[in-house]
N, C-alpha and C positions, 0 to 999 in steps of 0.2 A: 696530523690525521687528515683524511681525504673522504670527501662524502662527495662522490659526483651525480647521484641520483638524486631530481628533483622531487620525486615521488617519497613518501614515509613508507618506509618498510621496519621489518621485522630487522632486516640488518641497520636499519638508520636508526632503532629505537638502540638497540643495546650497543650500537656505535654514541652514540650521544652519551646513556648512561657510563660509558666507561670516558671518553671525555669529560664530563664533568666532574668527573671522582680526579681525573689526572691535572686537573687545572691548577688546583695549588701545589704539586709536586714537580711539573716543570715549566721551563721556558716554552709554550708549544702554540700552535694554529689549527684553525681547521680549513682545508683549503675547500673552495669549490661551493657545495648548496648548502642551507642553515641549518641547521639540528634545533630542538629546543630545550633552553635551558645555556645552550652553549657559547662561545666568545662567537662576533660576530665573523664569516669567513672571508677569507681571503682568494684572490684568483689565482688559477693555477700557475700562469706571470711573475705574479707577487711572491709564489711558493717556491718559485725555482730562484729567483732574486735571492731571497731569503737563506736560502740551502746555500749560500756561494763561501757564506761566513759562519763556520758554527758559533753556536753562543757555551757561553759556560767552558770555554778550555777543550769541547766534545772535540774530537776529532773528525765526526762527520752527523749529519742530519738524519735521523730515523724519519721515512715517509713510511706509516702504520696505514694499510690497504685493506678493502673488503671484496673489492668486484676489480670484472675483467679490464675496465677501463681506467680504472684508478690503476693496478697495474702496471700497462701500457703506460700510463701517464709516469710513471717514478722510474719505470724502466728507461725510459725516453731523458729524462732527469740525471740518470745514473752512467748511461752507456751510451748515449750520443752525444749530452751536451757537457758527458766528464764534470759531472759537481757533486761534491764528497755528499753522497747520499749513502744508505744502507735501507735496504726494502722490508720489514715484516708485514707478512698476510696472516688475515685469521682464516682459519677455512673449518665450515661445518659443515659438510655437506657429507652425508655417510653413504659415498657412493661415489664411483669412480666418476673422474673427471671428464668434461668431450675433451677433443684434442687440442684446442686454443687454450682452455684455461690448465689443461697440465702441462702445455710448454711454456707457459705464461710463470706457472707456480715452481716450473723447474728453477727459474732465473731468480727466486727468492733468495734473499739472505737468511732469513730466518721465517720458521711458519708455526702459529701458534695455532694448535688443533682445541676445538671447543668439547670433543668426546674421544676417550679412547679409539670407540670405531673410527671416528675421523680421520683419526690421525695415521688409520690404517690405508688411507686413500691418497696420501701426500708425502713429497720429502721434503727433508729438512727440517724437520718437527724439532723445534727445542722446546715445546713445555706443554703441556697440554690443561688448558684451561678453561672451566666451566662460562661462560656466560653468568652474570651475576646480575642480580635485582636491585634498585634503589629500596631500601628498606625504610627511608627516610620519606619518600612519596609514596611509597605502596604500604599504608599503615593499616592493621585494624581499627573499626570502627567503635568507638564506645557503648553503641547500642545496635544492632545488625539491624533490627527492624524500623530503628528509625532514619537508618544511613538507606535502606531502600525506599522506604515512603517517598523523601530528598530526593529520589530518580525520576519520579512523577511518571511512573512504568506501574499499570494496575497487578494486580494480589499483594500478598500479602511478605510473599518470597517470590527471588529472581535465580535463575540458571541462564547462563549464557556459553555460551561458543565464541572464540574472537579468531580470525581470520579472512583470509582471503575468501568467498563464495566458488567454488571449485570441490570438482569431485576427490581433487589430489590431498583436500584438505578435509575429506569425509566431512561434508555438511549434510548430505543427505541421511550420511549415519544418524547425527546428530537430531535430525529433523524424525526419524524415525523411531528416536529410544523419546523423547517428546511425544509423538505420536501414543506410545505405549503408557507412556508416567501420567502424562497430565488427567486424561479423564480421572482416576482418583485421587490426583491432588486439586481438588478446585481453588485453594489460595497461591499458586505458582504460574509464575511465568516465564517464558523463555525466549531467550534472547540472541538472538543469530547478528552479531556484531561484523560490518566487514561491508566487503561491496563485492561484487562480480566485473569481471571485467567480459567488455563485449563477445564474447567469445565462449561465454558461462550464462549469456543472457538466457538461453532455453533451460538449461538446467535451474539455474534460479525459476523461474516461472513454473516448470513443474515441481519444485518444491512445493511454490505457492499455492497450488493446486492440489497437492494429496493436502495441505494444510486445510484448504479451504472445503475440500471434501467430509473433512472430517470434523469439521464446524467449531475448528480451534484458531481460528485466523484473529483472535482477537485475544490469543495466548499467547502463539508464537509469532514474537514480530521479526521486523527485518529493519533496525533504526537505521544501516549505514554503519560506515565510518565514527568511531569516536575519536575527536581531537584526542591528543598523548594528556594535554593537561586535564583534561576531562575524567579522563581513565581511573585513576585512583580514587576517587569518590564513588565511580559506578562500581569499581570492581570490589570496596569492602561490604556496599550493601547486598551482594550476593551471599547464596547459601551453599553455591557449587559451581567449578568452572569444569567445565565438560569438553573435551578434545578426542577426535575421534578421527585423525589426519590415518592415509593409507600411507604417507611418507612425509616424513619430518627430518631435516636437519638436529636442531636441537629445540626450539620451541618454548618460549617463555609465558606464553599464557599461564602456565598451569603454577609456573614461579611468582609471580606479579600478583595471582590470586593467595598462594601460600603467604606470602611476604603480607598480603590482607586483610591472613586471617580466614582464609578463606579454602579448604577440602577443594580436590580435585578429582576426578574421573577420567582414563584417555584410555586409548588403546596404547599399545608396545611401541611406541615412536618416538623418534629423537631422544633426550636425555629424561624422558618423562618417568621410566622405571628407577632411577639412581632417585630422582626427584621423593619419589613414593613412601621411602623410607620403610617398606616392607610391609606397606600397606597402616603406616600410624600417619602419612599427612594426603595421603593418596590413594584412589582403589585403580589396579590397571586391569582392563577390561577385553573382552573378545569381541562382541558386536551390539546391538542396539540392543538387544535382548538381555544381555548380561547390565547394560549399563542402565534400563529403566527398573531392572530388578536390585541392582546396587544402590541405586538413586534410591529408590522408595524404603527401604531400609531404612538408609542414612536418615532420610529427611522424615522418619518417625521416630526416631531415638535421640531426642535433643542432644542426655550427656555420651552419649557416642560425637556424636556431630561439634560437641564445644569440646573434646579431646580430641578431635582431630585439627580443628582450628588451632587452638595451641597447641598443639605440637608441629603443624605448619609453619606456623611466625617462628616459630624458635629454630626449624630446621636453615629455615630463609636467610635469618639472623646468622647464625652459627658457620653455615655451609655453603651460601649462593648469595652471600653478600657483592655487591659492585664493588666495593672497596677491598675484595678479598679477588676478586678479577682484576682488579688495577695493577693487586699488588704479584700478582702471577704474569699481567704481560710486564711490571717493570721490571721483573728478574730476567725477562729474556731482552729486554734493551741494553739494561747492566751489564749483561755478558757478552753483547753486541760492542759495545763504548771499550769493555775492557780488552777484547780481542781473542773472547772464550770460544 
């Protein structure tokens, strides 16, 4: 597997998760930048060395890609320096490709699509399989309010948002249905998880500003980045994970929080309606107004609110397990080796 991005992204978290679930199932590497949790990696030098000898009787080396460069990189492995490689891509992007990455994605062997829509964007699709959650680090909390207290984040309950700071990822939405809920929850806070990057700098700041106007800047924070290992303690002591993206791939906040134990809120994006289970582990929403009117609901009907929690850990369990992902891309490896 290949992680050429030094940066943690949304691809590098559930590239990791599905490495570690395939670690005791094959001889394999990760070439390039660390993941965590993961074997340490190797250069992409050491990866083409590698690939010259298959192990296990294979016939040739699977290099499993996410991005343009990785790619490029297995392409260059395959068809210039002639060594028994075979390429699968995951591709979740539910939306046509620029023209680099669909002549890139043409050259695949095999392309495992993470949503029906997806897979309507790409060839070569042999399987198409969901993104899956570590269920094993993403656990409910034995007590919710004392797994929040533990966050050292004031009231009494926490809502958060996780993402990049950008408008593509509806934070302003976000910041706006907050806007509407908290004045009558006075024990809630909310949490805008993520960073902006230089180019989001003014829009973050007028977030901070309708925030600040409206004399909740001490409700609605902005902590940053949370390390991946951090993650799973922060995210059971919430009450609700809130997604409110204008365009998603597929989007795993809202899975990580399920897996929890934790009810979700988003609008119509990425894999988030399949997620929702018809509305028992999820509510999908139209705009900040629908979402601070759902919210306040929820979070006055306890046993509403702990029938949605269980029934979220069981959907997570049951249906967007990582090891239920592992075992979906290693049927299209299978039939890769076998010559399907």
């Amino acid at each position: 597997m290949t992680n050429f991005n030094p940066n943690f992204t949304g691809v590098s978290a559930t590239a990791a998760g599905v490495l570690r679930a395939q670690v005791p199932r094959y001889d394999l590497a990760l070439a390039g930048q660390p993941l965590p949790g993961c074997p340490i990696p190797i250069s992409k030098d050491e990866a083409r060395r590698r690939s010259r000898q298959p192990s296990n009787g294979r016939p040739f080396v699977i290099w499993h890609v996410r991005r343009n460069t990785e790619m490029r990189a297995a392409l260059w492995a395959r068809d210039v320096l002639r060594l028994p490689v075979r390429i699968v891509f995951t591709s979740a992007a539910q939306r046509r490709h620029s023209a680099l990455p669909r002549w890139l994605i043409s050259r695949m062997d095999a392309v495992v699509a993470t949503t029906e829509r997806a897979a309507e964007f790409v060839p070569h699709v042999r399987a198409v399989v969901p993104h899956g959650v570590d269920c094993a680090s993403f656990a409910p909390a034995p007590d919710r309010s004392v797994a929040w207290g533990g966050t050292g984040y004031p009231g009494a309950r926490g809502i958060a948002t996780i993402g990049r700071i950008r408008p593509e990822k509806g934070t302003d939405r976000f910041v706006e249905a907050m806007l509407r809920l908290l004045p009558d929850q006075p024990d809630v806070t909310a949490l805008v998880l993520g960073r902006a990057g230089r180019s989001d700098a003014a829009f973050l700041q007028g977030l901070k500003d309708q925030i600040a106007a409206a004399g909740l800047s001490g409700r609605i924070l902005f902590p940053g980045e949370i390390a991946p290992a951090a993650l799973p303690a922060l995210l059971r002591g919430l009450s609700a994970v809130v997604q409110m993206p204008r365009y998603e791939g597929y989007g795993m906040a809202p899975l990580e929080g399920m897996a929890s134990g934790v009810p979700f809120f988003a609008t119509d994006a990425g894999y988030y309606r399949q997620f929702s289970q018809r509305g028992a582990t999820g509510v999908i929403i139209r705009d900040a107004v629908e979402a601070a009117e759902a919210l306040a609901a929820l979070l006055s009907d306890p046993h509403r609110h702990a029938a949605m929690a269980d029934a979220a850990r069981a959907a997570a369990t049951a249906q967007f397990s990582v090891e239920a992902e592992a075992d979906g891309i290693g049927a299209v490896y299978d039939a890769l080796w076998a010559g399907a």
